[in-house]
C-alpha positions as a Markdown table, in Angstrom:
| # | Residue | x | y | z |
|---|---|---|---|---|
| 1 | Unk | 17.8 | -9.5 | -16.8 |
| 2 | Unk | 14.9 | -10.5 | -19.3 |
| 3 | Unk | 11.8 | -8.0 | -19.2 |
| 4 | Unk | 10.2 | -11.4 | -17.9 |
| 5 | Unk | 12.0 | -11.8 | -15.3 |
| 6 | Unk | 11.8 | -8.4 | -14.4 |
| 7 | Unk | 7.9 | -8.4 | -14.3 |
| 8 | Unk | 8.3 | -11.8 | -12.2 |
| 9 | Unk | 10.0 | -9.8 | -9.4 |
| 10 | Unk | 8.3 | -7.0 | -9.5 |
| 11 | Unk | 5.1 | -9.1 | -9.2 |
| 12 | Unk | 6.4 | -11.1 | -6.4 |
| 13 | Unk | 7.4 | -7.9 | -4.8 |
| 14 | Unk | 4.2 | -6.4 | -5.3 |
| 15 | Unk | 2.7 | -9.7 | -3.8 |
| 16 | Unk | 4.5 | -10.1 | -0.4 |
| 17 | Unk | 4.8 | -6.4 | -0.1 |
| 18 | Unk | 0.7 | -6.2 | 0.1 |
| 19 | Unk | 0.6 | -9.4 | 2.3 |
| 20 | Unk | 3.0 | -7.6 | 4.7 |
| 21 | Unk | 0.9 | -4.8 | 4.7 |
| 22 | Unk | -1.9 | -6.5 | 5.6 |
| 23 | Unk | -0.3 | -8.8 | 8.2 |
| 24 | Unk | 0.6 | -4.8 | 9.6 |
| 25 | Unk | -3.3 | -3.9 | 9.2 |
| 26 | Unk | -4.6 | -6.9 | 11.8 |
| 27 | Unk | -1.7 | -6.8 | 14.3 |
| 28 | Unk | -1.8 | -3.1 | 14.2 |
| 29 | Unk | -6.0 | -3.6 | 14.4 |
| 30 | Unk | -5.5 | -5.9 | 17.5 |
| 31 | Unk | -3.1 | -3.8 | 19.5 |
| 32 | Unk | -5.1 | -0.8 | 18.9 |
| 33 | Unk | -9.0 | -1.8 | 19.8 |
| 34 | Unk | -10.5 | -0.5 | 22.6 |
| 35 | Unk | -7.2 | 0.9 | 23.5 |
| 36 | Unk | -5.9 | 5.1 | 23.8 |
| 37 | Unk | -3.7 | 6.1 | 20.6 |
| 38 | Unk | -1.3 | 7.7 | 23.3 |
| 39 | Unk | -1.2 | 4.3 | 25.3 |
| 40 | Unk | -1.1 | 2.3 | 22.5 |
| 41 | Unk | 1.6 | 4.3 | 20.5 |
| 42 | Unk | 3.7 | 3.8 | 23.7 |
| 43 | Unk | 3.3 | 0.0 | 23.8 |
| 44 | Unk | 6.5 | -1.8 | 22.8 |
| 45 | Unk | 5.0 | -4.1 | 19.9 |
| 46 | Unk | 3.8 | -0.3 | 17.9 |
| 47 | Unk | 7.3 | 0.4 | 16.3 |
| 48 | Unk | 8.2 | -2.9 | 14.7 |
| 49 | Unk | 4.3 | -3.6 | 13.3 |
| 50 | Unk | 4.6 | 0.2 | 11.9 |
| 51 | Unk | 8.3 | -0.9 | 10.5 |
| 52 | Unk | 6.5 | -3.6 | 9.4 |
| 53 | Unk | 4.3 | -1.2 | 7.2 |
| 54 | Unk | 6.8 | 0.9 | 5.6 |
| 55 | Unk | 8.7 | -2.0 | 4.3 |
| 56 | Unk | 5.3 | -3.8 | 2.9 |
| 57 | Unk | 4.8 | -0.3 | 1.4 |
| 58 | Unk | 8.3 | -0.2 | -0.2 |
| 59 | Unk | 8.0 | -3.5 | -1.8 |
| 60 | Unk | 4.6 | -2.5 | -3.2 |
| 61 | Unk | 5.8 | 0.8 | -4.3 |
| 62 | Unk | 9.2 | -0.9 | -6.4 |
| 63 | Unk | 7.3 | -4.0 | -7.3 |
| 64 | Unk | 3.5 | -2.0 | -9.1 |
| 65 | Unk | 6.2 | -0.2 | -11.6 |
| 66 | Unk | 7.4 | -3.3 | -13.0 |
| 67 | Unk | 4.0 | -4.7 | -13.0 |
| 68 | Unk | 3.1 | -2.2 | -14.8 |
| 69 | Unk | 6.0 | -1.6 | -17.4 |
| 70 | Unk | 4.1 | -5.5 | -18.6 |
| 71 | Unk | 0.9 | -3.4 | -19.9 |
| 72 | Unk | 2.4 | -0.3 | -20.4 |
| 73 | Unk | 1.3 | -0.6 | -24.3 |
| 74 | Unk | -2.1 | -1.4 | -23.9 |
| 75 | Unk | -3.1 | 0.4 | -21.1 |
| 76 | Unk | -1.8 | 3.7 | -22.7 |
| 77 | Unk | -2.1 | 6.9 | -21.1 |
| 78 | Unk | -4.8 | 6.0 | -18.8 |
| 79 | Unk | -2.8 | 3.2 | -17.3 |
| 80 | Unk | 0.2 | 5.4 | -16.7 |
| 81 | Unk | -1.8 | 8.0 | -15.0 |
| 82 | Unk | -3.4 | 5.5 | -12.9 |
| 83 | Unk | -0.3 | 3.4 | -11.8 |
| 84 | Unk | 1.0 | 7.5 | -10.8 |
| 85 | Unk | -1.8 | 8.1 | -9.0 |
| 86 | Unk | -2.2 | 4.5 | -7.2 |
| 87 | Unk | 1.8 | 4.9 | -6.3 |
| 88 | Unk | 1.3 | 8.4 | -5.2 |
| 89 | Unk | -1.6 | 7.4 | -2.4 |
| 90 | Unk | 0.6 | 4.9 | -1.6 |
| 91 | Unk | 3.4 | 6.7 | -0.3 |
| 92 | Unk | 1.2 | 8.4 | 1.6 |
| 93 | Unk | -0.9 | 5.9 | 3.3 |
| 94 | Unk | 2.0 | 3.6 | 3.3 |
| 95 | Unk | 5.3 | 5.1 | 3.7 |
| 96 | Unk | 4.5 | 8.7 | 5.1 |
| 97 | Unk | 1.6 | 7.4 | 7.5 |
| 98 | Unk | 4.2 | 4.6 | 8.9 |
| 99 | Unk | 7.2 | 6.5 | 9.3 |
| 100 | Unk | 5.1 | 8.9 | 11.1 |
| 101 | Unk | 3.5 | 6.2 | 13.3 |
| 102 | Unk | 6.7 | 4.7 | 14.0 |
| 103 | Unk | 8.9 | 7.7 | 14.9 |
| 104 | Unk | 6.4 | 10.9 | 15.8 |
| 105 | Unk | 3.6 | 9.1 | 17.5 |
| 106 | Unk | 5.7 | 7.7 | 20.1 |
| 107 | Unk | 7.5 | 10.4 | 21.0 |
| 108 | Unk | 4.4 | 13.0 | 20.8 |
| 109 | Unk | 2.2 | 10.1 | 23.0 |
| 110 | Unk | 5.2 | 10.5 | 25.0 |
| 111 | Unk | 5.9 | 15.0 | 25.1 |
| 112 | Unk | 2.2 | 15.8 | 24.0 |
| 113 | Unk | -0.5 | 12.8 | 24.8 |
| 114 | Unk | -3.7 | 15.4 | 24.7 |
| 115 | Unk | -2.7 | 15.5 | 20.9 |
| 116 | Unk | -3.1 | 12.6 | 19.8 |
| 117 | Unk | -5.8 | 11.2 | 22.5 |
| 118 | Unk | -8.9 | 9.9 | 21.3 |
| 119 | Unk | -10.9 | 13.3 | 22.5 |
| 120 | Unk | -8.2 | 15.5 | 20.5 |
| 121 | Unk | -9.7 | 16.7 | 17.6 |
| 122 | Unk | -7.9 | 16.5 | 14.0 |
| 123 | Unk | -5.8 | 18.7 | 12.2 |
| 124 | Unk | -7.7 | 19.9 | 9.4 |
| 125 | Unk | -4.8 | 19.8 | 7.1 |
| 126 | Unk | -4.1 | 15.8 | 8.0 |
| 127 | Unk | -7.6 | 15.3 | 7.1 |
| 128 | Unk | -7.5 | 16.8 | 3.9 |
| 129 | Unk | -4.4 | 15.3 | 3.0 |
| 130 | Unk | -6.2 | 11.7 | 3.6 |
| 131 | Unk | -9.0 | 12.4 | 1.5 |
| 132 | Unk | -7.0 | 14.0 | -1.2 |
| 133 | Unk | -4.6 | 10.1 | -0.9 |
| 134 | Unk | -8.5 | 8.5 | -0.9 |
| 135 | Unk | -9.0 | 10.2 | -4.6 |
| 136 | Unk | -5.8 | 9.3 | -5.7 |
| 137 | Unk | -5.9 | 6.0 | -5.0 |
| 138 | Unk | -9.5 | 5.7 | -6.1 |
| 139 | Unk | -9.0 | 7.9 | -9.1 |
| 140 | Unk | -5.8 | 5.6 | -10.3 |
| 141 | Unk | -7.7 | 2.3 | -9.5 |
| 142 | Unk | -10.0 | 3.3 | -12.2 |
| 143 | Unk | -7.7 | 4.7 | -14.8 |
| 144 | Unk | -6.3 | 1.9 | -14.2 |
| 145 | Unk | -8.6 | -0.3 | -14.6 |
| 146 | Unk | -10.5 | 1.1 | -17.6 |
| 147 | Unk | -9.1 | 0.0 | -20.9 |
| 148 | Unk | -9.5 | -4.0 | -19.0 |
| 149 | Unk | -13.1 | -3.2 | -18.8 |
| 150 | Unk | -13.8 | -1.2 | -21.8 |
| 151 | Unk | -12.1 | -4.1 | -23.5 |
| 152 | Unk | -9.1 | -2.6 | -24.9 |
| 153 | Unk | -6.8 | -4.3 | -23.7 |
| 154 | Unk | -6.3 | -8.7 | -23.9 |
| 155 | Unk | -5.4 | -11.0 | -21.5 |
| 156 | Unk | -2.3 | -9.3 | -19.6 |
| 157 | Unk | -2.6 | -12.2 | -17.2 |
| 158 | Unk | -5.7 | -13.5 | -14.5 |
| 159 | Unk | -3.5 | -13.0 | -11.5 |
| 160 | Unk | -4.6 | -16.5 | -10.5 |
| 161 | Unk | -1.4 | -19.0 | -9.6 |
| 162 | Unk | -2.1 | -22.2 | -11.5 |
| 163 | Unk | 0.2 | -25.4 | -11.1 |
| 164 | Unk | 2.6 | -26.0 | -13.4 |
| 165 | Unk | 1.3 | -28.3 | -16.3 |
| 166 | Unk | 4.4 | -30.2 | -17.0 |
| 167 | Unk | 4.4 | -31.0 | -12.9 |
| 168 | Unk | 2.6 | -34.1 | -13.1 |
| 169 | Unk | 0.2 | -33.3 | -11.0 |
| 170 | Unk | -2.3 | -31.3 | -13.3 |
């Protein structure tokens, strides 16, 4: 496999993997308005949309490496501090969150529901875990992001999908 093709699907798994993601964000959104976390955590539609999640995390999580490994040079230290940081949040807010949606909630909605009713207060180590995954990811995003703007680094690619030229219809 040619480094090309690598970075081809990695960014196609990178791609689909946030689109599933986000298709997980709005169903999860619209089951969940107005509604109890321990009603709505029993409802039969909450285990596949969180499945849903941890796989759109997985591709995202195999598919930013590769990604990456295109501007590795360029982006230096930085970059590679940023990518571990950005992959780091993610496993939290997109593997560890999901799994734990999709096999605790249910079950302590079920054994438990004052804990996780809308009245229940929260654990003050979940909430410091979800700030600490905020930094990462916001820390990453802009070591990332740093040597583009500073200039550093050339055109690694617009991320815009443009037809083929030779297509005949260009």
């Amino acid at each position: 496999m040619t480094n090309s093709q690598l970075f081809r699907i990695g960014g196609l798994g990178l791609f689909v993997g946030a689109v599933v993601f986000v298709i997980h964000v709005v169903s999860r959104s619209l089951i969940t308005a107005g509604v109890d976390p321990a009603v709505s955590a029993q409802e039969g539609p909450w285990v596949p949309i969180n499945a849903l999640s941890a796989v759109g995390a997985a591709l995202v999580l195999l598919g930013l490496p590769a990604v990456y490994a295109w501007m590795a040079g360029p982006t230096g230290l930085p970059g590679l501090v940023g990518v571990t940081l950005i992959e780091v949040a993610w496993m939290f807010f997109g593997v560890f969150l999901s799994l734990y949606s999709e096999l605790v909630l249910p079950w302590l909605a079920d054994k438990a529901p004052s804990l996780v009713a809308d009245s229940a207060p929260l654990p003050v180590g979940f909430v410091v875990a979800f700030i600490i995954g905020l930094v990462a990811w916001f820390v990453g995003a802009v070591l990332l992001t740093a040597p583009f703007i500073g200039g550093r680094v050339g055109r690694v690619g617009s991320g815009t999908c443009y037809p083929p030229r030779r297509s005949g219809w260009w």
